[in-house]
C-alpha positions as a printed Julia matrix, in Angstrom:
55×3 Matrix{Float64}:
 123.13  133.69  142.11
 120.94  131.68  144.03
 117.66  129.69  142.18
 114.09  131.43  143.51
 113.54  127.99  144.87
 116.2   127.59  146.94
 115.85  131.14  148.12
 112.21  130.6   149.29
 112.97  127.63  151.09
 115.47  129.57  152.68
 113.19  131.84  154.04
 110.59  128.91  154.73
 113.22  127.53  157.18
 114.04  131.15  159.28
 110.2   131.72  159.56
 109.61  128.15  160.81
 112.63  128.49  163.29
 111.26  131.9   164.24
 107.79  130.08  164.98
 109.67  127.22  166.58
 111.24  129.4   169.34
 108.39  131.96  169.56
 109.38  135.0   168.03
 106.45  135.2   165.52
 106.78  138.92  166.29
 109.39  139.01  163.8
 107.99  137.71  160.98
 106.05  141.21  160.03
 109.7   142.49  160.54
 111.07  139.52  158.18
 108.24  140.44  155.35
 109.07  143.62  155.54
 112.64  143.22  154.8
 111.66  141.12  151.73
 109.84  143.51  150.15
 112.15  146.44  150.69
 115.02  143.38  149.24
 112.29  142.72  146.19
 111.97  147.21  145.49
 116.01  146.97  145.48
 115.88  144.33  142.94
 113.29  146.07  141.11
 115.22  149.24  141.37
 118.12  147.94  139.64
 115.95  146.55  136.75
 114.38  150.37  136.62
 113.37  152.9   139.32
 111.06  154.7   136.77
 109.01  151.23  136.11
 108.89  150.62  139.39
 107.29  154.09  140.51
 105.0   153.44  137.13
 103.71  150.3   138.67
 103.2   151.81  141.89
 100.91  155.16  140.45
């Protein structure tokens, strides 16, 4: 299991190389992805907390 540090400057790096070579478009498309990753990792912790949160 990765450290939350290392994974964040993980994704520092892709959205700087995205920038770099122009395809900011993607990064909407990136933060998406990391929230749907971050309601997976919720989801395993509890779906019913998770919904409670939400409403």
């Amino acid at each position: 299991m990765r450290s939350i540090g290392e994974t964040f400057k993980t994704i520092g790096e892709l959205v700087a190389f995205l920038t770099r070579r122009g395809q900011w478009w993607l990064l909407p498309v990136l933060a998406v992805a990391l929230i749907a990753a971050a309601g997976l990792a919720v989801g395993q912790l509890g779906v019913f907390s998770f919904i409670y949160v939400i409403f």
